[in-house]
C-alpha positions as CSV (number, residue, x, y, z in Angstrom):
1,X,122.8,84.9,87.7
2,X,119.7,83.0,87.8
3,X,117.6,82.3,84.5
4,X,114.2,83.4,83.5
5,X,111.7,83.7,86.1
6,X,108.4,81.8,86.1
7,X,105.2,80.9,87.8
8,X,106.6,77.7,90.1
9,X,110.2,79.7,90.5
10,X,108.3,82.1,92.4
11,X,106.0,80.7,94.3
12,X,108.6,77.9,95.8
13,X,110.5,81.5,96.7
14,X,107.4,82.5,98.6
15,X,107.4,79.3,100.8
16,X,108.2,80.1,104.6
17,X,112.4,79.2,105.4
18,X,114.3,79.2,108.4
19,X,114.7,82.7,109.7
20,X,116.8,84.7,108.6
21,X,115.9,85.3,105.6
22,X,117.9,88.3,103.7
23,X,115.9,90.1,100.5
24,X,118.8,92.8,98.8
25,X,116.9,95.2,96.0
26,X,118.1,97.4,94.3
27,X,118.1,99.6,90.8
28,X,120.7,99.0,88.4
29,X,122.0,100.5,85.3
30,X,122.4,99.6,81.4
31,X,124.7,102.4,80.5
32,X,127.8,104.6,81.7
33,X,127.8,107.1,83.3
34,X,124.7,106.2,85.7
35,X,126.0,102.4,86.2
36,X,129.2,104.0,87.9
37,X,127.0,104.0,91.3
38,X,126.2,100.5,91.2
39,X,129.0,98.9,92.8
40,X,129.1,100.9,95.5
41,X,124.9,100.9,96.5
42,X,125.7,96.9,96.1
43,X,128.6,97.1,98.7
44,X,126.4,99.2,101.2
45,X,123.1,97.1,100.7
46,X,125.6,94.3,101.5
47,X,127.5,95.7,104.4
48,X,123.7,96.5,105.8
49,X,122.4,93.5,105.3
50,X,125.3,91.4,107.0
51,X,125.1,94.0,110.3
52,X,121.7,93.5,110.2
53,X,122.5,90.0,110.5
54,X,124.9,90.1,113.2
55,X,123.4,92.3,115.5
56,X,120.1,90.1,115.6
57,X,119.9,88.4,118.6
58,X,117.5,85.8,117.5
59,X,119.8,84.0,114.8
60,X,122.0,81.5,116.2
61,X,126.0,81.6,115.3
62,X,125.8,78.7,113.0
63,X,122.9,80.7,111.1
64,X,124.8,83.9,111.1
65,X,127.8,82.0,109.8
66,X,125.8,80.9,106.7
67,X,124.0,83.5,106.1
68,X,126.8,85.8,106.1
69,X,128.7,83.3,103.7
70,X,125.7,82.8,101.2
71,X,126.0,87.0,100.9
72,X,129.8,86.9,100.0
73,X,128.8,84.4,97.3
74,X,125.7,86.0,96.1
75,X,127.8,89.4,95.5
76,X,130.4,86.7,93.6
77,X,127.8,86.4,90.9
78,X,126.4,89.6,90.4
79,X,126.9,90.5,86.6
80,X,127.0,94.6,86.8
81,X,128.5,94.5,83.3
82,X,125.4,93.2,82.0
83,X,123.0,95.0,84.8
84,X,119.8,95.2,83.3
85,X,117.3,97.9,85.0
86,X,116.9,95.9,88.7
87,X,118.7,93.6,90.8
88,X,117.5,91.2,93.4
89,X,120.2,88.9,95.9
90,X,118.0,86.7,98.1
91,X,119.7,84.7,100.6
92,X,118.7,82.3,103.3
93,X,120.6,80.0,105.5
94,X,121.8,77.3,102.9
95,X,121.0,78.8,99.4
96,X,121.3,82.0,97.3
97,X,119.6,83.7,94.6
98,X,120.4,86.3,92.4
99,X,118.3,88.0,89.5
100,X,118.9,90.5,87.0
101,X,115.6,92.5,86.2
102,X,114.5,94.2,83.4
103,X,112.0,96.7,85.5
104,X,113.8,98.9,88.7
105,X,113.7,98.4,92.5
106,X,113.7,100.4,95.4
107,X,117.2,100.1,97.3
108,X,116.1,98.3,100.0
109,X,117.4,95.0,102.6
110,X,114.3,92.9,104.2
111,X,115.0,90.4,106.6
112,X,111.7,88.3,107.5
113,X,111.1,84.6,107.1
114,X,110.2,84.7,103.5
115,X,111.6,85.9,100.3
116,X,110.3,89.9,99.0
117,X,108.9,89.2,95.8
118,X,106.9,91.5,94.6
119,X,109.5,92.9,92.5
120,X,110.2,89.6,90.7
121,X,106.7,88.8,90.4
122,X,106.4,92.7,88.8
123,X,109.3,92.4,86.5
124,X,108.5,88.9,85.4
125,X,104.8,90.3,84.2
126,X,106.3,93.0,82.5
127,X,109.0,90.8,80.4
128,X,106.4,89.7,78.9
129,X,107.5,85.7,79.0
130,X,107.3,83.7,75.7
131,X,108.5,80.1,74.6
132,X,110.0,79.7,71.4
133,X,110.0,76.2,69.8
134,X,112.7,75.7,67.0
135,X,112.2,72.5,64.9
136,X,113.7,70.8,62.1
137,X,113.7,67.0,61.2
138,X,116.7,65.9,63.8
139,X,116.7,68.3,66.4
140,X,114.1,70.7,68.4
141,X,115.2,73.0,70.3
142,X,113.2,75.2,73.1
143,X,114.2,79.0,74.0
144,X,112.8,81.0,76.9
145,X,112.4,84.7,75.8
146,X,111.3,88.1,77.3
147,X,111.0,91.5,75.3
148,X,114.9,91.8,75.2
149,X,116.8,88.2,75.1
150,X,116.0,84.4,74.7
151,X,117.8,81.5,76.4
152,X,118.0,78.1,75.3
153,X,116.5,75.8,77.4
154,X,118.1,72.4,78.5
155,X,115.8,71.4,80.4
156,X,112.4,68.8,80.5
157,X,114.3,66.8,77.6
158,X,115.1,69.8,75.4
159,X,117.0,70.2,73.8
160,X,115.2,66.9,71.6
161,X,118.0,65.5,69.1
162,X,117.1,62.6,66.4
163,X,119.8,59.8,66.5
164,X,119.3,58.4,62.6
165,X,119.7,54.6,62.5
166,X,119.6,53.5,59.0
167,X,121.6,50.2,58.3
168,X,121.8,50.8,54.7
169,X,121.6,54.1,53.3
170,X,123.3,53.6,50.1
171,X,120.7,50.8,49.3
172,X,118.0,52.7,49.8
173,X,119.0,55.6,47.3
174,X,120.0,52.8,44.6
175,X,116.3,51.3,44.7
176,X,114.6,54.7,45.3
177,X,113.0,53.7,48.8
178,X,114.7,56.8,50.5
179,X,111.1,58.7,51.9
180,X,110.9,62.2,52.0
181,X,112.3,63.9,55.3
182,X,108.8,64.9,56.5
183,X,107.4,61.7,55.0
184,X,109.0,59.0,56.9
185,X,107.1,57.7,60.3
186,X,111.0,58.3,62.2
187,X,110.4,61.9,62.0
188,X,106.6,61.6,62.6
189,X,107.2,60.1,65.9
190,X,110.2,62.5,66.7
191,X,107.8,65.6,66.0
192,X,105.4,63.5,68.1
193,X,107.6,63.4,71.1
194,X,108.7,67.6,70.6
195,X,104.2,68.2,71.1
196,X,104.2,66.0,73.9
197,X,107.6,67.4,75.5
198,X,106.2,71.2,74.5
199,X,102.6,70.4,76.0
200,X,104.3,69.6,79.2
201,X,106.4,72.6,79.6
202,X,103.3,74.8,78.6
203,X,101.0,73.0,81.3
204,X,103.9,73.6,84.2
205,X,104.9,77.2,82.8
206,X,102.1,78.7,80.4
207,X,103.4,81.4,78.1
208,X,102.6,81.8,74.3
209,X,104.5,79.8,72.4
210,X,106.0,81.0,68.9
211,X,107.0,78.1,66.5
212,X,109.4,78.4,64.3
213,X,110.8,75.9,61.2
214,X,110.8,75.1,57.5
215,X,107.2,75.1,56.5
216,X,107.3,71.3,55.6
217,X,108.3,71.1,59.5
218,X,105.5,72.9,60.5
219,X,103.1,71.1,58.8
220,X,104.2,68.0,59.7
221,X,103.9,69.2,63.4
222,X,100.2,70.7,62.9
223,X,99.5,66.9,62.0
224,X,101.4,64.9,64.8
225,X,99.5,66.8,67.8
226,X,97.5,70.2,68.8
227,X,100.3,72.5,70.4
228,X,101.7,73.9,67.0
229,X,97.5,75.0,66.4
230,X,97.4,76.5,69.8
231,X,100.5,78.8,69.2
232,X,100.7,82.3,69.1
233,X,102.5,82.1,65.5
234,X,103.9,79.6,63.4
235,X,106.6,81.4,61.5
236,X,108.2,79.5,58.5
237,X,111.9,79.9,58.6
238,X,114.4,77.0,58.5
239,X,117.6,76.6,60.4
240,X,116.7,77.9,63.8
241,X,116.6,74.4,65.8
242,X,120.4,75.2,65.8
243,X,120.8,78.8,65.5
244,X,122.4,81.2,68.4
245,X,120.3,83.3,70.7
246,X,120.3,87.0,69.0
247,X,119.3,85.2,65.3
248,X,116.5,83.3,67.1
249,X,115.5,86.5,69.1
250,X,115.9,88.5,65.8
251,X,113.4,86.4,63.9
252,X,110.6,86.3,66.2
253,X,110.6,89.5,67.3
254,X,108.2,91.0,65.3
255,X,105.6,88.5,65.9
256,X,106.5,89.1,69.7
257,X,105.9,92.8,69.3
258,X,102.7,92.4,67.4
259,X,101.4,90.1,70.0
260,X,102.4,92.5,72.3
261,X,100.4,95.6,70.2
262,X,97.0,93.7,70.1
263,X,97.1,93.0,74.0
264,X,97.8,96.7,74.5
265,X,94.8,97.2,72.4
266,X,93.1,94.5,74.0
267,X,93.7,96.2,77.4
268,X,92.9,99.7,76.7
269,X,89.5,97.9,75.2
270,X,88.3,96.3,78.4
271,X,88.8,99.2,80.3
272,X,87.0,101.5,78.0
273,X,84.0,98.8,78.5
274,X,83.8,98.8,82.2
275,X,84.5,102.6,81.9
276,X,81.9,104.9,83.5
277,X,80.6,101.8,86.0
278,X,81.1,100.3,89.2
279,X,83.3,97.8,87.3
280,X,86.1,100.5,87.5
281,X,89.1,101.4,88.8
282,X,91.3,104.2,88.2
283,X,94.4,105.9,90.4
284,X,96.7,104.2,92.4
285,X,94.8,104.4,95.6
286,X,91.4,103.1,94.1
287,X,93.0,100.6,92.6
288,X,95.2,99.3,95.6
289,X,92.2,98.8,97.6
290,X,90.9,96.7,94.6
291,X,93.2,94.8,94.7
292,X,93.3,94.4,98.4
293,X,89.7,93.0,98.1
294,X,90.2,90.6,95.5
295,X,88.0,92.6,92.9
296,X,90.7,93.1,89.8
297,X,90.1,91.4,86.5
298,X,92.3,93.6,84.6
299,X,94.6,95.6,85.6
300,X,96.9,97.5,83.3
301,X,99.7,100.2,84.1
302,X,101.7,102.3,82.5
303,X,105.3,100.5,81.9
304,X,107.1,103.0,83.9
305,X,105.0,104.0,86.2
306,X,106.0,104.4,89.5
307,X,105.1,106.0,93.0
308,X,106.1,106.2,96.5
309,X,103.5,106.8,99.1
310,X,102.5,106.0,102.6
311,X,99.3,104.3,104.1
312,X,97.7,106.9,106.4
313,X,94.7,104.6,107.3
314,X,92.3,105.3,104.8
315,X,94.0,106.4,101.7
316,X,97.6,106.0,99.8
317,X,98.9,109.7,100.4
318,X,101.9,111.0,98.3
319,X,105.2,110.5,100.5
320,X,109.4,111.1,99.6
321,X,111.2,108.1,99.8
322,X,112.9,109.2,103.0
323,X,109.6,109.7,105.0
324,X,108.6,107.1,107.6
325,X,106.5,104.3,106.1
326,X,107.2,105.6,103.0
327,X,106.6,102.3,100.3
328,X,108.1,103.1,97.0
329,X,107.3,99.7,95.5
330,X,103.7,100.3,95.8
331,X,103.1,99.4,91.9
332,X,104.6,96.5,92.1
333,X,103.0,95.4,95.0
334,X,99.3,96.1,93.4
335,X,100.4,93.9,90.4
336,X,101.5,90.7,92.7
337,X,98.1,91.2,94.8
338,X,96.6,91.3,91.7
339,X,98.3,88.3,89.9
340,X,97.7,86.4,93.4
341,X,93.9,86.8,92.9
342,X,93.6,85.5,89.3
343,X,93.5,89.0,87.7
344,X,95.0,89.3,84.2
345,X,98.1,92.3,84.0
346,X,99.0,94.4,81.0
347,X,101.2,96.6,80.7
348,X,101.0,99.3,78.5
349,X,103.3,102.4,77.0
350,X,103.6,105.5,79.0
351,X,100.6,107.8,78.4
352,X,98.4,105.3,77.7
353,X,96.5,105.9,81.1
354,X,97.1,109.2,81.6
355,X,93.8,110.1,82.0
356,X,93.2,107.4,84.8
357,X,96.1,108.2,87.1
358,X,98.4,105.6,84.9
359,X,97.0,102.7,86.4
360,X,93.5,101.3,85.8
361,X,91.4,98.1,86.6
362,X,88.4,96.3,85.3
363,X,86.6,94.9,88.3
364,X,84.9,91.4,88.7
365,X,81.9,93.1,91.0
C-alpha cells in the first residue's frame, strides 16, 4: 500500500483526470472475528465498481480496458492482514492508489472525474502526522509517524550518511590531533546539510518535528541552524539514526502523546473562549453550514464521532444509511471543507464535546 499521506499527496489526488475515475471505500478491521467480512465487502465493492464501469456508455473500450485492469491490480495490493480501521482503492485510467486508514469509511464506489477524498483528508488529520529526525555524527535518518507507526523515509536525500575520509588516522591519534566527534568542522557541515535537508521537507510537508540523538548531537545541531530550536522536542537518546521502526516509535511516543494532550487542551480552550458568542458553533448541522461559508477557525470533534444524515434543504436531518441521499461521511466531509478554508482541526477523545453535539467550531466572524 501507499505510504503516509500528506498535504501535496492529496491535493495532486484532487486534480481533475480523464473520466473514469473509480473511488472504492470501505471500513476495515484490526482484529478476528470482525475482519472475517473484509474480503468479501472488498470483492463486492470491486465487482460493483467494474459493472459500473462496463455498463457506462460514455468510457471508451480502451478506457474500460484500463480501468478494469488498474482494479485487478489495486485488489493485488490490498494488505487485509494488516487492515487498519479504513481502506481506500482509487483508480483511474493509467494509475492506482491504495491506502490503509487509521479512521473508518462508509462502503461506498464513486465514479466522477476526480478522486473522493474526504476520507483521506479526515484520516490524515486525525493521524496526527509527525517527522522524527534521528541524528548521530555519520548518519541522519528521517521517519514519518502517525499515532500508531513510523516509516523511514528515503526520500529528499534522507536517509543523510557521512562518508569519513581521513588519510591518516593512526597519525593523528599518535600526535593527539584526533578532534572530538562534535568538534571537528566535517561533522559541523554534515549537521549543516541534515537542517538544510530537514528545513526543506518541513516547508513542502509541515508537521512537528521531534529530534532525537545523543545530547552532544543535539547541541551541535542547535548551533549549525534553527530547525532543531523550532522542534516540538529534542529528546536526548543516542543510537536511533540506525534503529528499527517500533524502538524509534517506542521512544518518542510519549512526547507525541504529550503534544497531543496540550492541543486537546488547547482545543477545548478556544472553544470555551468563543463560547456563549456569535463566534460559535456547536452540532453537526450548525457547524456544516460553517463550514460551508468559510467561517471555521477551529474546529474540533470527537475522535469517533460519526453520523449519517440527509440534506433536506435547510437542515442536516438524521437519516439510516439505506435512505435516499443518505451521506454517512458527513464528518469527514466538514473536516476537508474546513481544512480547505484554512481552519485549524483537532481532534479530541470521545466525550469531550458532549455537551456541544460532539463537534464544535470557533468562528472567524
Amino acid at each position: 500500500m501507499h505510504p503516509a499521506l500528506s498535504p501535496a499527496v492529496l491535493a495532486e489526488l484532487r486534480r481533475p483526470r480523464p473520466y473514469p475515475v473509480v473511488s472504492i471505500l470501505m471500513p476495515t478491521h484490526r482484529r478476528e472475528p470482525d475482519n472475517a467480512q473484509d474480503p468479501v465487502r472488498l470483492r463486492n465493492l470491486l465487482a460493483e465498481a467494474k459493472e459500473r464501469v462496463q455498463a457506462d456508455p460514455a468510457v471508451s473500450r480502451a478506457e474500460r480496458i484500463d480501468v478494469l485492469e488498474q482494479l485487478d491490480r489495486a485488489a493485488a495490493e490490498v494488505d487485509l492482514v494488516h487492515a487498519e480501521d479504513g481502506l481506500a482503492v482509487l483508480v483511474a485510467p493509467g494509475e492506482r492508489r491504495v491506502w490503509s486508514l487509521g479512521r473508518t469509511a462508509p462502503a461506498r464506489v464513486v465514479v466522477s472525474d476526480t478522486f473522493l477524498t474526504r476520507n483521506l483528508v479526515a484520516a490524515h488529520a486525525a493521524e496526527r502526522p509527525h517527522w522524527v529526525l534521528a541524528v548521530s555524527a555519520d548518519r541522519v535518518a528521517l521517519w514519518g509517524g502517525t499515532g500508531e507507526r513510523v516509516v523511514e523515509e528515503t526520500g529528499d536525500g534522507f536517509p543523510l550518511v557521512r562518508v569519513h575520509d581521513n588519510p591518516d588516522p593512526e597519525r593523528q591519534e599518535q600526535i593527539g590531533d584526533t578532534p572530538s566527534t562534535f568538534r571537528d568542522e566535517e561533522t559541523k557541515t554534515f549537521l549543516r546539510q541534515a537542517d538544510t535537508g530537514i528545513g526543506k521537507v518541513l516547508a513542502a510537508d509541515p508537521r512537528p518535528l521531534y529530534v532525537v540523538g545523543e545530547a552532544a548531537a543535539l547541541a551541535l545541531l542547535d548551533a549549525v541552524g534553527p530547525i532543531a530550536q523550532q522542534a516540538a522536542a529534542q529528546i536526548p537518546h543516542g543510537g536511533l539514526a540506525q534503529a528499527g521502526a517500533e524502538t524509534v516509535r517506542r521512544v518518542v511516543e510519549p512526547a507525541v502523546r504529550a503534544r497531543a494532550e496540550r492541543e486537546v487542551t488547547d482545543a477545548l480552550a478556544v472553544l470555551d473562549k468563543a463560547r456563549g458568542g456569535k463566534g460559535f458553533a456547536a452540532g453537526l448541522d450548525e457547524v456544516w453550514r460553517a463550514a460551508g461559508e468559510g467561517r471555521i477557525d477551529r474546529l474540533v470533534v470527537e475522535e469517533n464521532y460519526r453520523a449519517t444524515v440527509r440534506d433536506d434543504g435547510e437542515h442536516l436531518v438524521p437519516a439510516e444509511s439505506d435512505q435516499s441521499g443518505a451521506r454517512e461521511d458527513i464528518v469527514d466531509e466538514v473536516v476537508e471543507r474546513a481544512l480547505d478554508t484554512g481552519a485549524t482541526v483537532s481532534f479530541v477523545p470521545d466525550d469531550a464535546l458532549a455537551d456541544s453535539g460532539r463537534i464544535a467550531a470557533a468562528l472567524r466572524y
